[in-house]
Each structure stands twice: as structure tokens, then as C-alpha cells.
Backbone bond lengths (Angstrom), bond angles and torsions (degrees), N, CA, C in turn:
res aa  C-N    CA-C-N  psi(-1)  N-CA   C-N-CA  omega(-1)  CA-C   N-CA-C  phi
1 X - - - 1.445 - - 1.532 109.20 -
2 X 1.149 123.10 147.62 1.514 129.67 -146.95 2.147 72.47 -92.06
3 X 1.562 96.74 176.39 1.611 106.61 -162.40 1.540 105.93 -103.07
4 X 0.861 128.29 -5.47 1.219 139.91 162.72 1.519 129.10 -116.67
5 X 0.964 129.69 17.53 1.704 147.22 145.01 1.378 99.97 -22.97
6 X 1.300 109.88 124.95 1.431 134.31 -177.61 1.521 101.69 -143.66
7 X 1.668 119.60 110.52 1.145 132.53 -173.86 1.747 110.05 -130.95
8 X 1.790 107.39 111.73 1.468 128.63 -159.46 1.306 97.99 -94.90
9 X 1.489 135.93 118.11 1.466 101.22 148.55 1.484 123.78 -111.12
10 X 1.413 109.77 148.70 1.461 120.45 -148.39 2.294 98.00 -100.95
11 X 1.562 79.43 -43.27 2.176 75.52 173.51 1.534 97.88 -174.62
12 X 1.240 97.99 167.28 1.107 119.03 176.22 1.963 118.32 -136.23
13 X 0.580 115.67 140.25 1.707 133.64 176.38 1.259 125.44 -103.38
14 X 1.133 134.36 111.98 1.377 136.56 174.80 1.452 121.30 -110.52
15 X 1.431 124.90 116.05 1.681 116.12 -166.02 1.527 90.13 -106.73
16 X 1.525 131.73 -140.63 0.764 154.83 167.09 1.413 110.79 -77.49
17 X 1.135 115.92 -76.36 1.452 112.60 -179.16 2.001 112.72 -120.71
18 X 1.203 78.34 19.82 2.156 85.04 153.37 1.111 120.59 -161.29
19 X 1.721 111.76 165.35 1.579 120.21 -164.44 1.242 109.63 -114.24
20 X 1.003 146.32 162.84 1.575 136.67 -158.25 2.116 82.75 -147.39
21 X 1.208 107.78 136.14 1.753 97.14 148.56 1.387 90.93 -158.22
22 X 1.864 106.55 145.01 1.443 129.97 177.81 1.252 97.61 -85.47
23 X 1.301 128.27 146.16 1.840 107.14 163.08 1.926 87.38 -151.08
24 X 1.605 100.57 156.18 1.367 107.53 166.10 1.541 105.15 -104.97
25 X 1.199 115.51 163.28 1.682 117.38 -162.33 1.849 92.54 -158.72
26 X 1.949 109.17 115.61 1.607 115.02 175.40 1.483 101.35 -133.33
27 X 1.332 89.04 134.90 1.689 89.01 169.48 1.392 95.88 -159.33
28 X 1.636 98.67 -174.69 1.842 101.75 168.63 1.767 104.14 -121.76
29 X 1.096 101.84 130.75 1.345 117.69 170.04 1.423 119.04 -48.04
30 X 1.537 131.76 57.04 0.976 153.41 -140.39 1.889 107.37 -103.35
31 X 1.358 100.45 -40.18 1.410 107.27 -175.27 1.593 117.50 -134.73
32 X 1.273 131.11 173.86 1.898 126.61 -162.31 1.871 84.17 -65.91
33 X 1.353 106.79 137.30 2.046 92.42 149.36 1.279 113.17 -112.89
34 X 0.972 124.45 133.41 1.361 109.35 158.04 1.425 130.26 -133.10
35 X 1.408 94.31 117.68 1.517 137.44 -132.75 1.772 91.62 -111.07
36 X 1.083 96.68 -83.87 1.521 101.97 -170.86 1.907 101.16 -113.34
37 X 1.303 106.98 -43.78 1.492 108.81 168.30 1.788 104.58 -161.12
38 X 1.134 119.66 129.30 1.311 145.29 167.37 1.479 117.07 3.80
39 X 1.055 160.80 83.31 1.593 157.26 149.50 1.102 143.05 -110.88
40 X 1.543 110.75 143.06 1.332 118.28 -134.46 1.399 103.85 -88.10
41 X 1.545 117.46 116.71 1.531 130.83 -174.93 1.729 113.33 -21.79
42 X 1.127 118.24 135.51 1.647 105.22 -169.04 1.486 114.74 -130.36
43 X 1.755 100.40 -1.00 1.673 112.33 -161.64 1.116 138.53 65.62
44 X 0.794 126.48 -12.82 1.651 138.45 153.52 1.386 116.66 -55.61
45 X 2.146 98.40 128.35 0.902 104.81 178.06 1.948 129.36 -90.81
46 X 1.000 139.09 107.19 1.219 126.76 -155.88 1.630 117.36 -124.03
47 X 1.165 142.91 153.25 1.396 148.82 -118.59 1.691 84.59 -146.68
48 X 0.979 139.24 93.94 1.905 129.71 132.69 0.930 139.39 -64.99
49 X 1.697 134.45 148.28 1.464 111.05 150.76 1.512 89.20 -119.07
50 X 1.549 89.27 161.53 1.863 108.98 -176.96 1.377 114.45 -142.20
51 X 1.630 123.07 108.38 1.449 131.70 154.97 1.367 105.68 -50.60
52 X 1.169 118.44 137.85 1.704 136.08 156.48 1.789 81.76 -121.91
53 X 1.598 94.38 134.47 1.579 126.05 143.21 1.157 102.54 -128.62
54 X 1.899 82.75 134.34 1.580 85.54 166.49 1.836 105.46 -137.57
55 X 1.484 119.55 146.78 1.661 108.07 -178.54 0.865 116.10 -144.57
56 X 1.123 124.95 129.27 1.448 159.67 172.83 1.517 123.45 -22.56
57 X 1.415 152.67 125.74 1.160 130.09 121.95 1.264 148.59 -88.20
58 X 1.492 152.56 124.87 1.096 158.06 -128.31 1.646 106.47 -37.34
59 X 1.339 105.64 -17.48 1.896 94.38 178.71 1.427 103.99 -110.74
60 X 1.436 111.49 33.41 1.727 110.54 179.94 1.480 124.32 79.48
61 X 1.169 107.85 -15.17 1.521 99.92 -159.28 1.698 100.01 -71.55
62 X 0.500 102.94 171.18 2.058 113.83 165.40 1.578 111.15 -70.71
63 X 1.590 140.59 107.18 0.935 124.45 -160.77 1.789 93.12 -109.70
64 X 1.184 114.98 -20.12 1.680 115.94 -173.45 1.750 88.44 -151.91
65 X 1.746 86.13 152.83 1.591 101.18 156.03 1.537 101.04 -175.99
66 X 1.716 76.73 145.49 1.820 98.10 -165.14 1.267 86.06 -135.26
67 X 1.612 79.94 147.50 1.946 108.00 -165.43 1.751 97.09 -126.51
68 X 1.451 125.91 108.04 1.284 135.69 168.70 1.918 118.34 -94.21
69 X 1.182 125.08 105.16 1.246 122.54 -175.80 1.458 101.41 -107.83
70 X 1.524 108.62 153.32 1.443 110.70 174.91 1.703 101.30 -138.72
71 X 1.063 138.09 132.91 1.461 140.77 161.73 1.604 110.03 -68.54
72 X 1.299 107.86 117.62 1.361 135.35 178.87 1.439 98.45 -68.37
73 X 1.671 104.08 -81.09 1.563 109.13 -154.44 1.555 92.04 -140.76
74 X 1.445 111.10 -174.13 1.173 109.03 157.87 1.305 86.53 178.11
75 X 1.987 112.88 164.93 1.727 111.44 -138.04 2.213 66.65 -159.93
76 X 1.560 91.19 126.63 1.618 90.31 171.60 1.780 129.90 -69.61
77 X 1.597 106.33 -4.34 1.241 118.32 176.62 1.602 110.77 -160.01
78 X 1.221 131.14 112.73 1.586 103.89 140.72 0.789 143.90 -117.30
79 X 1.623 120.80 162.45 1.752 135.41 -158.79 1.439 98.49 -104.56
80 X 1.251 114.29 132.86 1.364 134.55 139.82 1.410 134.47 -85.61
């Protein structure tokens, strides 16, 4: 996880048998992630928000979960 990760959460939803949470997510691309596939740290600081669903089957377990990200912003360097 990059060293400055800043993780907001904005809401959450609870149905019957699924969970909804909004969250904002900032950091700087500081180190490799590999997230979905491998990339090479670039410094940039950039702003997400990310849906998690997640739903249920009748014995609790987690039967699905879907992860929606959207790029907010993104800033070619930041200074501290």
C-alpha cells in the first residue's frame, strides 16, 4: 500500500441481503500495485471513489462482490 493512503468513507447501505459502501480513496502512486495488473510507480497524486457491493446468500456467506472505481482527480506530483 502506497505510504500515504488516505481512505474516507462517505456511506454505507444495508438491504436485506446486501451491503453497499461509498468510500473516497488518495494516495500517491509511490510504489508497483498490483491491483489488477502490475504498474510502474509514476508519482502522481490521485483521488478515487470506490463502490464495494457485496451479497449475501441465505447462510451469510458472501455470494458476489463487485468493486466500481471512478478517478476523481489526479495532480502530476505532490509536495509536502
Amino acid at each position: 500500500m502506497p505510504k500515504d493512503i488516505k481512505i474516507k468513507p462517505i456511506s454505507r447501505t444495508v438491504g436485506k441481503d446486501q451491503v453497499v459502501d461509498e468510500i473516497i480513496i488518495s494516495f500517491t502512486h509511490d510504489r508497483e500495485l498490483n491491483i489488477c495488473y502490475p504498474v510502474e510507480p509514476t508519482g502522481k497524486y490521485g483521488t478515487f471513489c470506490m463502490w464495494l457491493l457485496l451479497k449475501f446468500c441465505r447462510s451469510g456467506n458472501c455470494s458476489r462482490a463487485y468493486i466500481l472505481i471512478e478517478k476523481l482527480q489526479s495532480k502530476p506530483n505532490r509536495t509536502n
